[in-house]
Kinemage of the C-alpha trace (Angstrom):
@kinemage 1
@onewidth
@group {chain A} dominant
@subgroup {mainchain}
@vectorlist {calphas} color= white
{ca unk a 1} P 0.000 0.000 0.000
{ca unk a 2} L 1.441 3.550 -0.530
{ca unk a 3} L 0.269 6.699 0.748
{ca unk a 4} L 0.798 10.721 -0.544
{ca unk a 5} L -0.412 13.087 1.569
{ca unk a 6} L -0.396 17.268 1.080
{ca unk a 7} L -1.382 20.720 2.708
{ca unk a 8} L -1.675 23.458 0.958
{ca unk a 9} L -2.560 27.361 2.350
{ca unk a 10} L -5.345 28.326 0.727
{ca unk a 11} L -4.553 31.901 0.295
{ca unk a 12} L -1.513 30.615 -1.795
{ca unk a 13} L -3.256 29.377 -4.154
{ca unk a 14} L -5.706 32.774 -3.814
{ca unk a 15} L -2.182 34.797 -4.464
{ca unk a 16} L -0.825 33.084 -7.119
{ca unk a 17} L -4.132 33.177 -9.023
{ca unk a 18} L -4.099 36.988 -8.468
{ca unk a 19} L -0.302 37.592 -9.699
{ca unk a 20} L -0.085 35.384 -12.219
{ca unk a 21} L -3.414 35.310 -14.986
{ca unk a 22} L -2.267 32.000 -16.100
{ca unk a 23} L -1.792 30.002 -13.208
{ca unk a 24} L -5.163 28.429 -13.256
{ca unk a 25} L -5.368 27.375 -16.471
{ca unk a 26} L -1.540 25.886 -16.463
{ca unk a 27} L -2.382 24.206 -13.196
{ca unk a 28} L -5.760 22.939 -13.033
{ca unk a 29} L -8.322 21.177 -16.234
{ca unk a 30} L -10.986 22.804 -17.445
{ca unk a 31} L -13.155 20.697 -15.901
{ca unk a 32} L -11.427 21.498 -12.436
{ca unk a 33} L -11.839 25.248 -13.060
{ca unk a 34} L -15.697 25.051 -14.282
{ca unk a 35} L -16.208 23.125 -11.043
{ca unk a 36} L -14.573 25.252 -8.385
{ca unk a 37} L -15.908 28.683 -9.920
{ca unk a 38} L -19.561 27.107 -9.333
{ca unk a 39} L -18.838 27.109 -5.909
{ca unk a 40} L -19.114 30.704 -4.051
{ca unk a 41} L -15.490 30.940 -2.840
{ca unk a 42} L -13.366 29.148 -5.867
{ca unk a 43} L -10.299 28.585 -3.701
{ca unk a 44} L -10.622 25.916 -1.040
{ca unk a 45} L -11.563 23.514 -4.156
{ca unk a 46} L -8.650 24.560 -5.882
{ca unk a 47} L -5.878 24.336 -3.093
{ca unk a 48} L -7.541 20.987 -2.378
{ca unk a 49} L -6.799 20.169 -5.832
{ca unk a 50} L -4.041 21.334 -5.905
{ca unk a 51} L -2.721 19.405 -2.877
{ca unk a 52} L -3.950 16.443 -4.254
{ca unk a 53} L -1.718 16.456 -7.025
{ca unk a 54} L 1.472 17.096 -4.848
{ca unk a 55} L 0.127 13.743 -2.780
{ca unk a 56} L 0.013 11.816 -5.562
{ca unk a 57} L 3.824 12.985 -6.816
{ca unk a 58} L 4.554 11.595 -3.305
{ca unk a 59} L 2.847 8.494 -3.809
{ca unk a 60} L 5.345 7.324 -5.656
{ca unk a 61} L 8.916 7.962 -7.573
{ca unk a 62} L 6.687 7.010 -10.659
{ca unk a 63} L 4.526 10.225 -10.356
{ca unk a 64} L 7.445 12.804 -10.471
{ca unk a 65} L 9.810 12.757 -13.496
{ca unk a 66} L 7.699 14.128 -17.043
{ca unk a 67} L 4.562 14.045 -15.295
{ca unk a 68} L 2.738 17.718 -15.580
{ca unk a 69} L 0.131 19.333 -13.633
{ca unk a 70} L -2.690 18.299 -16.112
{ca unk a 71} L -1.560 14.828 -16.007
{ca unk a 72} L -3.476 14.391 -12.478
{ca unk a 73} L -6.898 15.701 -12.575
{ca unk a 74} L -10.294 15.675 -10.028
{ca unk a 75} L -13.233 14.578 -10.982
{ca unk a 76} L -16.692 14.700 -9.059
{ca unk a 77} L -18.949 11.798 -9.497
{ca unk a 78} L -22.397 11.443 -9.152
{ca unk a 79} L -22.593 11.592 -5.423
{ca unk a 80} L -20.104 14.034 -4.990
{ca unk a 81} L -17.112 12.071 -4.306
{ca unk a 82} L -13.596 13.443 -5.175
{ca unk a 83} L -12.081 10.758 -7.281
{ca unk a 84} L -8.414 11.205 -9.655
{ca unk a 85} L -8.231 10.488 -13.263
{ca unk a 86} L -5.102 10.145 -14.363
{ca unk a 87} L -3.856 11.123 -17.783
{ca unk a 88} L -0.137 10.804 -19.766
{ca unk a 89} L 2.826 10.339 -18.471
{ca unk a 90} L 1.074 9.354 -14.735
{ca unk a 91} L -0.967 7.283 -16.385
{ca unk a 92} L 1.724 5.101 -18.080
{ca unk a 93} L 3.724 5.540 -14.592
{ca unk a 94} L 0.826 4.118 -12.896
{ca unk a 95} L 0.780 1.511 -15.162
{ca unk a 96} L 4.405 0.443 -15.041
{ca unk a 97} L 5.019 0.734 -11.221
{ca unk a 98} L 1.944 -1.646 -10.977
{ca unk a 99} L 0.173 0.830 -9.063
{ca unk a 100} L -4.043 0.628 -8.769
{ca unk a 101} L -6.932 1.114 -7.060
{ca unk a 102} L -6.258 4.843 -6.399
{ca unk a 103} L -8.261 6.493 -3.684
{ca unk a 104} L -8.683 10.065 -2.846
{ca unk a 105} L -9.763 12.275 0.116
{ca unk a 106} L -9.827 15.887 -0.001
{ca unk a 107} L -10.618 18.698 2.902
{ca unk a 108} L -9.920 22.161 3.961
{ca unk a 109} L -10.516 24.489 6.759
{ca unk a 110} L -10.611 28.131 7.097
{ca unk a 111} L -6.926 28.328 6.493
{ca unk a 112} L -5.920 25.650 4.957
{ca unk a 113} L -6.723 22.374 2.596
{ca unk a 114} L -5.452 18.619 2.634
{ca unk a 115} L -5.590 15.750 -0.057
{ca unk a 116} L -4.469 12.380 0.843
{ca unk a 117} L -4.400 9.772 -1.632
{ca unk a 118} L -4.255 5.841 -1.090
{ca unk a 119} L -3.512 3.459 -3.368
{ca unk a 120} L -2.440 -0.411 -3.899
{ca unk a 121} L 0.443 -1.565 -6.127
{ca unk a 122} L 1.121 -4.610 -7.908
């Protein structure tokens, strides 16, 4: 079993959105962006999103080298459970480390947001 876990300060995500017009789009999907900005502060979502890709590039050695921001993504499903999709070069490192079963959880406070991310390997 390996484990990746991340915290992220919200307002650092909230800063770097500010200063920099294309950090969003460089960081997060499409899908990830349409998602948070339905929600009436953006931010938690995003730094929880955001952590949740730094959990899974400590996962594993197989998440870190060639693998980009949009190679990780969130999705919602049905029920509203956070669950990653992987995509490129983490996909075919997922799938040569013999790692599965992936499992996130995401949360944030006032302050702050957490992703930890689960998952089995061959």
């Amino acid at each position: 079993m390996l484990v990746g876990v991340d915290i992220v300060d919200i307002d650092r995500i909230r800063v770097a959105a500010a200063r920099t017009p294309r950090f969003l789009t460089r960081v997060f999907t499409p899908g990830e962006i349409a998602y948070c900005r339905g929600k009436a502060d953006p931010f938690p979502s995003l730094a929880a999103r955001f952590a949740a890709r730094e959990a899974v590039r400590k996962l594993d050695p197989a998440f870190i080298t060639g693998v980009t921001f949009h190679d990780t993504e969130v999705v919602v499903d049905a029920n509203g459970k956070p669950r990653l999709v992987l995509h490129g070069q983490a996909l075919a490192g997922a799938r040569a480390a013999g790692i599965r079963d992936l499992a996130l959880s995401l949360s944030h406070s006032r302050g702050q947001a957490i992703a930890v991310v689960i998952a089995g390997k061959e």
